[in-house]
Structure formats: structure tokens, C-alpha cells
C-alpha positions in Angstrom: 0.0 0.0 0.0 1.3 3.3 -1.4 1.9 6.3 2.1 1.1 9.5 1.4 2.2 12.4 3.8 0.5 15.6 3.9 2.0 18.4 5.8 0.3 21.4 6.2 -1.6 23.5 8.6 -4.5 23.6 6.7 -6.7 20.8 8.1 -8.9 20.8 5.3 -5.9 19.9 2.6 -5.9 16.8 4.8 -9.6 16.1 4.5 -9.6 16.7 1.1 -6.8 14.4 -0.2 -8.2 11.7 2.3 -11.4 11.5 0.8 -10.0 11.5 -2.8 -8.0 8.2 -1.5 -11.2 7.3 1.0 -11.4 3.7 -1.8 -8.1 3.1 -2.5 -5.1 1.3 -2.1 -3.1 4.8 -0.3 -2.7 5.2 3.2 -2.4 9.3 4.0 -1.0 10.3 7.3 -0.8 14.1 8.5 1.3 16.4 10.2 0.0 20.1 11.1 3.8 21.4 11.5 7.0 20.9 9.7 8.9 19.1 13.1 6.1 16.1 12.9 6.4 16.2 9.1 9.7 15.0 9.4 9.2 12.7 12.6 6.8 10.9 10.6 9.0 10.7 7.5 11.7 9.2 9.4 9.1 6.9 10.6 7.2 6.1 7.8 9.4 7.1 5.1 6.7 8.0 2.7 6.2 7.2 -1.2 5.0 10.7 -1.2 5.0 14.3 0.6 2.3 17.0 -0.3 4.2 20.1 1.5 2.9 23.6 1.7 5.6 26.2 1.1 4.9 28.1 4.3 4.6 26.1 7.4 6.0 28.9 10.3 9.2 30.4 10.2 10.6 27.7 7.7 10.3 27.7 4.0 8.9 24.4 2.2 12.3 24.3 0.7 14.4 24.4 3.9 12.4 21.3 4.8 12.3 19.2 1.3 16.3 19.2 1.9 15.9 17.9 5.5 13.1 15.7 4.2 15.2 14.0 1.3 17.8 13.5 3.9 15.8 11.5 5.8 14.2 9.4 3.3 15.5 10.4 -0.1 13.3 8.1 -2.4 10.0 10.6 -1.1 8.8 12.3 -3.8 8.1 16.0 -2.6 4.6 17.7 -4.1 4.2 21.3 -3.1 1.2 22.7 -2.1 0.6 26.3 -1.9 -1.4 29.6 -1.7 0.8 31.5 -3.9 4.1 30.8 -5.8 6.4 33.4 -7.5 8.3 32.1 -10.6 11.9 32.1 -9.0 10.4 29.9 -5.9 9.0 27.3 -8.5 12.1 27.5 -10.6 14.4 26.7 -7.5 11.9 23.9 -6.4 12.1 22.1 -9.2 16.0 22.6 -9.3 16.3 21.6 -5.8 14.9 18.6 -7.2 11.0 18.5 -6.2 8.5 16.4 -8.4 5.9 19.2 -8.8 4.7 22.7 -7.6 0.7 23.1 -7.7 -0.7 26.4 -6.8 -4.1 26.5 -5.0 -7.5 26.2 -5.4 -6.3 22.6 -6.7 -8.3 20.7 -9.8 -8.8 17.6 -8.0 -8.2 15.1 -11.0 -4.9 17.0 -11.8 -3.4 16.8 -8.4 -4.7 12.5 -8.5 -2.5 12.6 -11.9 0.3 14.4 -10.7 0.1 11.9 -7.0 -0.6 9.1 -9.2 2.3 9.5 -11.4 4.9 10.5 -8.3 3.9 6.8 -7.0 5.0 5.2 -10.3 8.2 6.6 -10.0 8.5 6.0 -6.5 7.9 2.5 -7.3 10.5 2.4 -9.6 13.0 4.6 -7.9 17.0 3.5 -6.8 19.1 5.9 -4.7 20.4 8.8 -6.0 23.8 10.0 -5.9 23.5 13.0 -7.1 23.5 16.1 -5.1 22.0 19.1 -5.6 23.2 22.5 -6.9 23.3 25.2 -4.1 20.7 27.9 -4.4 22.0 31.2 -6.0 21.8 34.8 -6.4 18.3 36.0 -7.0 17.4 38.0 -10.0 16.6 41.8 -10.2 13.6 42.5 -10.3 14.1 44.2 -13.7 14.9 40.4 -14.6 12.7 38.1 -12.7 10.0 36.1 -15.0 6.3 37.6 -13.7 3.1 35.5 -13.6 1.3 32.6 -11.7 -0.8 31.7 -14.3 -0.9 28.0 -14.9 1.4 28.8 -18.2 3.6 30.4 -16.6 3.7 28.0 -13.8 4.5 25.2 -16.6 7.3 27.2 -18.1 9.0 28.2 -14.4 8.9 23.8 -13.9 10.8 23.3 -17.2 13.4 26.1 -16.5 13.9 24.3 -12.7 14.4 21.1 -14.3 16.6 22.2 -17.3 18.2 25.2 -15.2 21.1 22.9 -13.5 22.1 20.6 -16.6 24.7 21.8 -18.4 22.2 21.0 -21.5 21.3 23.1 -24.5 18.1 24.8 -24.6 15.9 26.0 -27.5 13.5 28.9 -26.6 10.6 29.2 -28.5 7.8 31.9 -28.9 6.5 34.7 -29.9 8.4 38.4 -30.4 7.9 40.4 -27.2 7.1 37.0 -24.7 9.9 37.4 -22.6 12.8 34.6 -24.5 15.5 36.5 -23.1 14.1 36.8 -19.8 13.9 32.6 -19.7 17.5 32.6 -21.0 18.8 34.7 -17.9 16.5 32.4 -15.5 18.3 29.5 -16.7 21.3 31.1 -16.3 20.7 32.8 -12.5 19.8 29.0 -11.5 22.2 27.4 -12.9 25.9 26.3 -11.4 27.2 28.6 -14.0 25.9 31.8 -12.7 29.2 33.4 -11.5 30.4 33.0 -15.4 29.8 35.7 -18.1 26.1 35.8 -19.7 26.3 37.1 -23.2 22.9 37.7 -25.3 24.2 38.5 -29.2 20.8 38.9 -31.6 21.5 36.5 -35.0 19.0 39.2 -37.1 20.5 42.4 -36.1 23.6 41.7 -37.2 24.5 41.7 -41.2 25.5 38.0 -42.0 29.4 39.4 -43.0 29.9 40.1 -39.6 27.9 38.1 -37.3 30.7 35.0 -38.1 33.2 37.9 -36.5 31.4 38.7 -34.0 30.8 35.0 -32.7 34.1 33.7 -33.6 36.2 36.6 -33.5 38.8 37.4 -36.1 42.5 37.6 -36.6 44.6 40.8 -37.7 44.6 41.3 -41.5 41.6 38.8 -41.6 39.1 40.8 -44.2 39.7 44.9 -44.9 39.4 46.6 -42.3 40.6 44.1 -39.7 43.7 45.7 -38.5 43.7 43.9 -35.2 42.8 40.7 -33.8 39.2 40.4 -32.2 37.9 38.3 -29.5 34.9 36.8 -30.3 31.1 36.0 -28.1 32.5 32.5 -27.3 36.0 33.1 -25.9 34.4 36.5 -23.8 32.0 33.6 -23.2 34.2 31.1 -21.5 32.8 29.3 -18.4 29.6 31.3 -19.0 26.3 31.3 -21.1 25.6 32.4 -24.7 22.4 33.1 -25.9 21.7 32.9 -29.4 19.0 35.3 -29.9 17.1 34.8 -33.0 18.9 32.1 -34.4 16.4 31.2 -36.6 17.7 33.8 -39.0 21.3 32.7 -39.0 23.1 32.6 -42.2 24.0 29.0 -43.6 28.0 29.1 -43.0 27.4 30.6 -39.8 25.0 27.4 -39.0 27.7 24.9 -40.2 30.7 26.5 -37.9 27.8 27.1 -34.9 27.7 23.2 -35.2 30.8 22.5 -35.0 31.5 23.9 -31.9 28.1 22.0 -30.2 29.7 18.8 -31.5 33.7 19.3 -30.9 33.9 22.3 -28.4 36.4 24.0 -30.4 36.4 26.6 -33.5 38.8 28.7 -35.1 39.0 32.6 -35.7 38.0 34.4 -38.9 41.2 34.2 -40.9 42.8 32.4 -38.4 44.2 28.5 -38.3 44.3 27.7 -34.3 41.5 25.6 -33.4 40.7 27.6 -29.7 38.7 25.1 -27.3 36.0 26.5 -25.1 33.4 25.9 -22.2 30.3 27.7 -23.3 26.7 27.0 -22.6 24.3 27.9 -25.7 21.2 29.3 -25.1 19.0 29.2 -28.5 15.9 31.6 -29.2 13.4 32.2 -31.8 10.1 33.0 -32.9 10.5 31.4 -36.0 9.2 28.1 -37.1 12.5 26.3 -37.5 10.8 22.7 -38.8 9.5 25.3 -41.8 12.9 26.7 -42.4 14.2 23.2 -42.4 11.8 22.4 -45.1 12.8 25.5 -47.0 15.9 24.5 -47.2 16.8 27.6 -44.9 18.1 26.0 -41.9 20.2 22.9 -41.0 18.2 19.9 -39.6 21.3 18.5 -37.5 22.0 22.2 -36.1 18.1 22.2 -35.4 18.6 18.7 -33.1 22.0 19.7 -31.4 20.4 23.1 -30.5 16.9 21.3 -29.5 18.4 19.7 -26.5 15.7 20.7 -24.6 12.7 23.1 -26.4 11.1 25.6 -23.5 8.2 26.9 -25.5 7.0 30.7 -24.3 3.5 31.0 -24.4 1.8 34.4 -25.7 0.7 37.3 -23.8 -3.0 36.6 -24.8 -2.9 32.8 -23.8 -1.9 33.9 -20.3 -4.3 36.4 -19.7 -4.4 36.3 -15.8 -1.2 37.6 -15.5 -2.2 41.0 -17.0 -2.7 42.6 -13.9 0.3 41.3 -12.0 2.2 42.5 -15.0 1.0 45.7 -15.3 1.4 46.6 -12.0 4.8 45.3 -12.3 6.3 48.0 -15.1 3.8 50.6 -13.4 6.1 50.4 -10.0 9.2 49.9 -11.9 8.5 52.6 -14.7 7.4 55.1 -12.0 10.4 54.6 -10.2 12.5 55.2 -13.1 10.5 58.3 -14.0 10.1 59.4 -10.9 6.3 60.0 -10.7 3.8 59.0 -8.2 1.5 56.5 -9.8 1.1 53.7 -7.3 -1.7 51.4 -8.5 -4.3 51.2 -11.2 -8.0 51.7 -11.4 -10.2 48.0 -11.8 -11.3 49.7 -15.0 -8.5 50.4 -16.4 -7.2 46.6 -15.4 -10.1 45.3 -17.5 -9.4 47.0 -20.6 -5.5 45.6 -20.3 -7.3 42.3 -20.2 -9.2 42.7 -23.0 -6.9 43.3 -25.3 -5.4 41.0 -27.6 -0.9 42.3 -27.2 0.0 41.3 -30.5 3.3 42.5 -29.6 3.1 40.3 -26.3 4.8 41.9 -23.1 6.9 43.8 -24.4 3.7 46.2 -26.4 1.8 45.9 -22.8 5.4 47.9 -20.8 5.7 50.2 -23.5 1.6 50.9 -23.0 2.5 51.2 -19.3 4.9 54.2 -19.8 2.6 55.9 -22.8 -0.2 56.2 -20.1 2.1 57.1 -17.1 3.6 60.1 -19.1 0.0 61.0 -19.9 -1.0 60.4 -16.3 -1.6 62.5 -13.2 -2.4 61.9 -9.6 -1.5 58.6 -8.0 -3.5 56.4 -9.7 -3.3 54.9 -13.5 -7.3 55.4 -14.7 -8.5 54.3 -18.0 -8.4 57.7 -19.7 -4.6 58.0 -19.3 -4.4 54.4 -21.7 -3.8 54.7 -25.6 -6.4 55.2 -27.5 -6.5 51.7 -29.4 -7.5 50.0 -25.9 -10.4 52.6 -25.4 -11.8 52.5 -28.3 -13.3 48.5 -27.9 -12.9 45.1 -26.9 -10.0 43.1 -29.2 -10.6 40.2 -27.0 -12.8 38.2 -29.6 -12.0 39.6 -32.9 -13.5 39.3 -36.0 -16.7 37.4 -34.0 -19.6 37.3 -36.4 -18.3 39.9 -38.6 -18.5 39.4 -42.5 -15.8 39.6 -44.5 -16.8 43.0 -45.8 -17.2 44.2 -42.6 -13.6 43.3 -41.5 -12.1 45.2 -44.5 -14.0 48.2 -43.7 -12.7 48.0 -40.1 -9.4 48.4 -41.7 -9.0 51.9 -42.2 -11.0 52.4 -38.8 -8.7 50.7 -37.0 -5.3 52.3 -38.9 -6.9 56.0 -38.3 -7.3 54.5 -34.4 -3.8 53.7 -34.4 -2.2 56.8 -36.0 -4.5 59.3 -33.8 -3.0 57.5 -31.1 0.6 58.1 -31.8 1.5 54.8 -32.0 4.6 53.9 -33.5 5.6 50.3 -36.3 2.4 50.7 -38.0 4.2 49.5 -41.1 4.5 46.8 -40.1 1.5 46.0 -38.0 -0.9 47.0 -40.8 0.8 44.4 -43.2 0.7 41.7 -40.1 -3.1 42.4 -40.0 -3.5 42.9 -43.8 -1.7 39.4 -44.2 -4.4 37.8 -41.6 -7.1 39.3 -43.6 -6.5 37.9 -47.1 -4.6 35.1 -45.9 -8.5 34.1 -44.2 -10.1 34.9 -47.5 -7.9 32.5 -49.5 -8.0 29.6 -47.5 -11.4 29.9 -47.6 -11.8 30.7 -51.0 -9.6 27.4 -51.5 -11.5 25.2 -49.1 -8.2 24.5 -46.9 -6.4 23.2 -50.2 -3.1 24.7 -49.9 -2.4 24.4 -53.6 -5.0 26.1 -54.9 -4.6 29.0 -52.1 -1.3 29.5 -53.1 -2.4 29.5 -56.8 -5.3 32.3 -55.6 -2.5 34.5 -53.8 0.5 33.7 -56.4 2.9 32.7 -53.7 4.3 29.6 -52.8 2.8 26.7 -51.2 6.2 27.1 -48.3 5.7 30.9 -48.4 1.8 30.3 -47.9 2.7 27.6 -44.7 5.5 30.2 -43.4 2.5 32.6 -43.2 -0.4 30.6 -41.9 1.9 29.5 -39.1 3.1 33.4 -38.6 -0.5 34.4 -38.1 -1.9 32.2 -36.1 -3.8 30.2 -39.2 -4.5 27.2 -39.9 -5.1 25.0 -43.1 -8.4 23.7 -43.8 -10.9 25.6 -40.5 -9.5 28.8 -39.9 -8.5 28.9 -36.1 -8.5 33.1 -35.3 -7.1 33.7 -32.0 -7.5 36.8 -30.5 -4.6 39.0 -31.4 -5.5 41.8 -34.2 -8.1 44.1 -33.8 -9.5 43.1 -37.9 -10.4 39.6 -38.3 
């Protein structure tokens, strides 16, 4: 019979979980404090621990470590009220099987207790021992959100944060990639090393190979001294490859190199210079696509994939609008030196309505717009831009015709420019795209040939731009992020 231990001060948790195991083959014990937690570990050194994170004056991880000490086959569940990113992320690095975050889904927390006593089942001593907890992050730096994506995400960067392992960081522009890269970094044993971010797309492909590799005097005009490249300033440390989906093809075959052999040589150069870099590897493009393009290198694509973190959009995480907000609102009044303190519940709904097509990084530059338009200590809805007055974007395109959606067009571009906002450029062709990209699918009955044939692109360029937009071939899926279709 499986033993479940439950300690927490919360009788009810207890009353719960027993009668979810009332028929089953699970005896559950429980301890109201963390001192009889851990006498009845040592006593009945339990397949399985559900501990809440704040039991008095010790933290839920000060007593996993003394609880793995006594019986370090238990698999530790935590249980909590609240959870900040940075306290999941170090749980799961310090080794823990799961973090849940109440109210609890009932069948979830049976799956995630069901699947801890599998492994229990199967487990044999471990050796290893576990990295020691480091610096935390500024808060300019720290990951913000509790929603259950988020929660997901902070699990996979506590698990992947201590391997020395590579990691592939997918998602949108403006989700936060970087801000997962230096996560992994801050929690990893590396974290006294150099972190280096370099972004593949802003630099011209000539010198991006310089810039990574470095170069040697006399290599190419102009070179008239030898340069040190990312991955020597990188030694010991972590590299992130920003954008490495748009990394030119020689660049690819030398980045490979140094994932399979460790060692590379300089632009111009003939020493082959050995290094201890972790790579970091982010992009928001669709790297199977490019792969079919014949635009990036399927073996490069593996070594970089050795684990894929994938970043979920602003407007799939919707609950973590307000905590957000609030976030740049302190930090951008502080850097501006004004008195906003808080925001109006009004003004928090319309954040939450809209769709932020350009993610987290459109909602903090939003923040500042309204806070230099702001008076008085609180943000109100009159002080936002105009595009999030001026209606919901949550659903768009709803039961709208087609006709209707184009005439909304030039509604919607006049909305933007009275607004004063700035990259309409390329928004309105991002929107434009999702509007005939729609129509020809449609027009095509999900036959990607024939749309292709409609738009006189090709059938990759038509995939390349489905997947951009959020499409998809055959039913059109729209999720909410333009304010058109």
C-alpha cells in the first residue's frame, strides 16, 4: 500500500486528499507542523510528501532538503497559496516532483500523486546532489506571472536550469525569451560566469561569423587587429543565441561544429581555440519550416533542440495581465520618478481585453505611454492609448462578415495613428496578411495548392505565413490578437 504524507496547517488539505483516496489502495497520514512532518517521515518514510511552502518560520524548501535527507526516495509535491516564478524554478531545481498552486483541480493533483507513486515504485538511490541555491534576480529580470502557463514554463526552466544541457527557446516576439535565457542562467551552477545575449537578425550576415568567432589581424579589410569573439568573452559562461532562426547557412555549419567538438577557429585564423560555453538558443521562427525551406540545417536544429522551452503568448496567459501591469507601473514610476502607485479595476479590464500582438513587451511600452499621460497617484482608464479605449479586441472578428472586417481596416489604422502609435508598417501588413490570408483559405476550401495559386505565392511561403499568423489549413482557427479579423 502506497503512504502519502501531507503536511500542512491547513486541516482541510488533509480532508480533502483523504477522501479522494477514501477507496483506495493509499494510506495518508498528517502532520500540522513541519517538526512532525519529518518525525513521521523518518518513521514512515513516505512514497510521497504533499508540502505547503509556508509552514512557520521555515520555507517548504528548507524542509524538502531535511526531508530528502531523511528518506531520499520521497517524492516532494508542493502545495501552496501563492508561488512566485523564482520559488518554483528553484523547487524544481532543488529537485521537487511538482509545484501546484491552490485552489487545486482535483483530478490534476490524482494525476500528478498518481504519477509520483509510479516513480517512487521504480525509484534507486540517487547519488547526485543538488546544486546550491543562487543569487536572485533583479527585479528588472525576474520572470512575472502565476498563471498556470507560466507555472509550466517556471517547472521546465527548474528542471533544465542545473544541466549543463542546451536549450531551445521558442515563442513569440515580445514573450519574454531572453528573460527565460537569464532564468536559466541565475539557476544554474554557472551563474558566477559571463552571460552574453548576441541577436543573430541584427547583425549583417558578413559580420555576425566575426562577431561570434572573433577574427585575426589582416583577416578581411578593415581588420587591423585581432578580435575576440562572443564564445571566448563567453568562456565558463552562457551564450544566448538570440534569434537564431535567421542565422546565415556558413554561420550554421561553424555554430555546429563547436556544439559537436567544443572548439572553433577565428575568422582568418588556423588555431583551433577550445571553449566551455553554454548555448542558449531563441526564436520566434518556425525552425521545422525553415528546415523544409531549405533555410536551416536539420542537424544544427537537433543539437540546439536539447531541450525546447516553448513561451506562451501574452493573450494565452491572460491572468497575468494585472500582475504584470502593476509590475512596469512600480518599476516605470520609479524610473521616472512620478507617483502612480496602483491602477483603477477599470483600467485593469481593458489591459485584459486586449489581444498584445506584440506580447509583453507592447503591454510595458503601454504602461509608460499612459504614465507620461497620467496625473495623480492612480493609473485610470483615460490616461491608456487610444486603441484600448476604443473597444474590446478580445474576440475579434466574431460574427463579422468579411466585408465588414475590411471596412474596419481603415478604422482601425486611423485609431492607431490618432493615437501616436509607432511600427504601423509593419502592424498593418501583419493584419493585412491575416485578412487575405483568411479569404484565401477559404476561397480554396483549406487546399493549400489552390490557395497558393489564388495568392500567387508559394505553397512554403503560404505555410510560413499561416503559421506566422496564427492560421490554420483547412478551418480557420483566429485567435484573438489583431483588432481586424
Amino acid at each position: 500500500m502506497h503512504k502519502l504524507l501531507i503536511i500542512d496547517d491547513d486541516p482541510e488539505v488533509f480532508s480533502i486528499v483523504k477522501h479522494l483516496y477514501d477507496q483506495k489502495q493509499v494510506q495518508v497520514y498528517s502532520a500540522r507542523t513541519a517538526d512532525e512532518g519529518l518525525r513521521q517521515t523518518r518513521e514512515l518514510k513516505p512514497a510521497v510528501v504533499l508540502l505547503d511552502h509556508n509552514l512557520g518560520e521555515r520555507s517548504g524548501l528548507q524542509i524538502m532538503h531535511e526531508l530528502r535527507e531523511i528518506s531520499e526516495n520521497s517524492l516532494v509535491v508542493f502545495l501552496t497559496g501563492h508561488g512566485s516564478t523564482d520559488t518554483v524554478i528553484e523547487a524544481m531545481k532543488q529537485g521537487a516532483h511538482d509545484y501546484l498552486v491552490k485552489p487545486i483541480d482535483l483530478h490534476h493533483l490524482e494525476q500528478v500523486i498518481s504519477r509520483a507513486f509510479e516513480i517512487s515504485e521504480r525509484a534507486t538511490t540517487d547519488s547526485s546532489k543538488l546544486a546550491n541555491p543562487t543569487k536572485s534576480q533583479s527585479e528588472s529580470e525576474k520572470l512575472i506571472g502565476n498563471s498556470p502557463a507560466m507555472q509550466t514554463v517556471a517547472k521546465e526552466i527548474g528542471r533544465v536550469a542545473a544541466q549543463d544541457v542546451t536549450v531551445l527557446i521558442l515563442g513569440e516576439s515580445g514573450t519574454g525569451k531572453e528573460l527565460v535565457s537569464r532564468a536559466i542562467f541565475e539557476h544554474s551552477h554557472r551563474n558566477q560566469g559571463p552571460f552574453i545575449a548576441i541577436n543573430c537578425a541584427a547583425i549583417p550576415e558578413a559580420l555576425l561569423e566575426s562577431e561570434l568567432f572573433g577574427h585575426e589581424k589582416g583577416a578581411f579589410t578593415g581588420a587591423d587587429h585581432r578580435r575576440i569573439g562572443k564564445f571566448e568573452q563567453c568562456h565558463g559562461g552562457t551564450l544566448l543565441l538570440d534569434e537564431v532562426g535567421d542565422m546565415a547557412p556558413n554561420t550554421q555549419s561553424k555554430l555546429l561544429r563547436i556544439l559537436e567538438e567544443r572548439c572553433f577557429e577565428r575568422v582568418g585564423g588556423n588555431e583551433s581555440i577550445s571553449v566551455d560555453v553554454r548555448i542558449l538558443a531563441a526564436t520566434n521562427q518556425d525552425l521545422e519550416l525553415r528546415i523544409e525551406e531549405g533555410r536551416f540545417r536539420k542537424d544544427l536544429y537537433y543539437r540546439l533542440r536539447g531541450v525546447a522551452i516553448h513561451l506562451p503568448p501574452l493573450r494565452e496567459r491572460r491572468e497575468d495581465i494585472p500582475l504584470l501591469a502593476m509590475h512596469f507601473v512600480t518599476r516605470c514610476s520609479r524610473e521616472m520618478d512620478m507617483a502612480i502607485q496602483s491602477i483603477s479595476p477599470e483600467a485593469i479590464a481593458l489591459l485584459s481585453k486586449y489581444s498584445w500582438p506584440g506580447n509583453i513587451r507592447e503591454l510595458q511600452a503601454t504602461i509608460r505611454e499612459a504614465l507620461l499621460r497620467s496625473s495623480g497617484s492612480v493609473l485610470l482608464p483615460e490616461f491608456l492609448p487610444q486603441a484600448l479605449l476604443d473597444g474590446p479586441s478580445e474576440t475579434p472578428g466574431g460574427d463579422a462578415t468579411p466585408a465588414e472586417n475590411w471596412q474596419r481596416l481603415g478604422e482601425v489604422l486611423e485609431g492607431w495613428f490618432s493615437s501616436g502609435q509607432t511600427d504601423l508598417y509593419r502592424r498593418a501588413l501583419e493584419h493585412f496578411d491575416r485578412l487575405i490570408l483568411t479569404r484565401a483559405v477559404k476561397q480554396s476550401n483549406g487546399n493549400q495548392t489552390k490557395a497558393s495559386e489564388i495568392l500567387g505565392i508559394s505553397r512554403f511561403t503560404l505555410r510560413s505565413k499561416l503559421r506566422s499568423a496564427n492560421l490554420a489549413i483547412g478551418k480557420v482557427v483566429l485567435p484573438p490578437n489583431t483588432g481586424l479579423v
